[in-house]
C-alpha positions in Angstrom: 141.6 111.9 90.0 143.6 114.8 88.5 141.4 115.8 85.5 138.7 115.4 88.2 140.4 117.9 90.6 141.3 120.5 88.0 137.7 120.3 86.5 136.2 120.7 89.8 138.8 123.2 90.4 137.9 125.4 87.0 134.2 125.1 88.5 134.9 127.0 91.4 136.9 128.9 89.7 134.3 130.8 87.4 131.6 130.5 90.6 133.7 132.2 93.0 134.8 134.5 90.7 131.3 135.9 89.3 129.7 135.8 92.6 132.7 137.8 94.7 132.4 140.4 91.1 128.6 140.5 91.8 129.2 141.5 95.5 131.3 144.2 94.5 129.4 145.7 92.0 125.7 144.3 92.0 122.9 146.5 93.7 120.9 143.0 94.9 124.1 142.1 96.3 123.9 145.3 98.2 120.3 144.7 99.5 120.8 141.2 100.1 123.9 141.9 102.9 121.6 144.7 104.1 118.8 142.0 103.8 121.1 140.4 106.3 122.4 142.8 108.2 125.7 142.7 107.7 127.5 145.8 106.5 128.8 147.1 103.3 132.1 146.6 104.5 131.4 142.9 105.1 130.0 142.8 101.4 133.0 143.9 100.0 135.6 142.0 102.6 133.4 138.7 101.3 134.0 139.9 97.6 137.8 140.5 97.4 137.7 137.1 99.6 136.1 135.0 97.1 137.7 136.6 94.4 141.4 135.7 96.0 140.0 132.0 96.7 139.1 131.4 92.7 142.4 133.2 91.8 144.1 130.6 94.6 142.3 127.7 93.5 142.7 128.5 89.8 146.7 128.8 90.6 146.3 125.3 92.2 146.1 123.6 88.9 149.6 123.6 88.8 150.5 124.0 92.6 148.7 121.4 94.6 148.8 123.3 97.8 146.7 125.9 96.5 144.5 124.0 95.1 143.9 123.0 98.8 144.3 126.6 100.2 141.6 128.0 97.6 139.0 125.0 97.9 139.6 125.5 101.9 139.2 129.7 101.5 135.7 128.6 99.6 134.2 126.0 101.7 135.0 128.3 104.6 132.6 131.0 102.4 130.0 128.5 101.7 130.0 127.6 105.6 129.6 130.8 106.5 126.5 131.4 103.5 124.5 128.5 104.3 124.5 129.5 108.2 123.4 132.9 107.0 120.8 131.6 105.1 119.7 128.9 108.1 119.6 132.1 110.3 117.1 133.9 108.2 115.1 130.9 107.9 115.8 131.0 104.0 114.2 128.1 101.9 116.4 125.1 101.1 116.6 126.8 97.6 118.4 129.4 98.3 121.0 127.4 100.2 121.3 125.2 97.2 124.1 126.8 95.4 126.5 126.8 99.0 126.1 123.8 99.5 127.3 122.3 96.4 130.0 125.0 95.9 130.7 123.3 99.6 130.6 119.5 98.4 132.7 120.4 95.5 135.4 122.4 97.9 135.8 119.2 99.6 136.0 116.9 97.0 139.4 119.1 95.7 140.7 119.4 99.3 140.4 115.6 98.9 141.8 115.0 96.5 144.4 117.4 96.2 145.7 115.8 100.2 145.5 112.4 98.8 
């Protein structure tokens, strides 16, 4: 279960730290919260965010309580993605990547309270 956890943890990791880079610097990111109408603000609040929950999830590799604070930080992300994505009537697709970013934050907050 622990090679599990820190694989799953590594995962999330890299995701949640090249998507909360692309919102920082990436122009579709831009147009995509516009897209959505939240503001740029919100764009780069959700950024820094993901980027402190893969640094807090990567750090729980070695301290088990962040591994659930990080995977918790994401999933919260994810949950708030996929309604985004339900509100604009997006396709399944497109709420694809959430949702298993989602699945895999629970599976370490799992494992990591077990």
């Amino acid at each position: 279960m622990i090679i599990l956890s820190i694989v799953l943890q590594i995962t999330l990791e890299l995701g949640c730290l090249m998507f909360g880079i692309q919102k920082l610097v990436s122009e579709n990111m831009k147009k995509g919260f516009n897209y959505f109408g939240y503001s740029n603000s919100f764009r780069i609040f959700t950024g820094i965010f993901e980027i402190a929950s893969a640094i807090t999830i990567i750090i729980g590799i070695w301290i088990k309580s962040l591994a659930v604070i990080g995977s918790l930080m994401i999933m919260v992300t994810m949950i708030g993605a996929i309604f985004t994505h339900l509100k604009m009537k997006d396709s399944f697709n497109k709420m694809l990547i959430p949702l298993v970013l989602l699945v895999l934050g629970s599976i370490v907050t799992i494992i990591n309270l077990l």
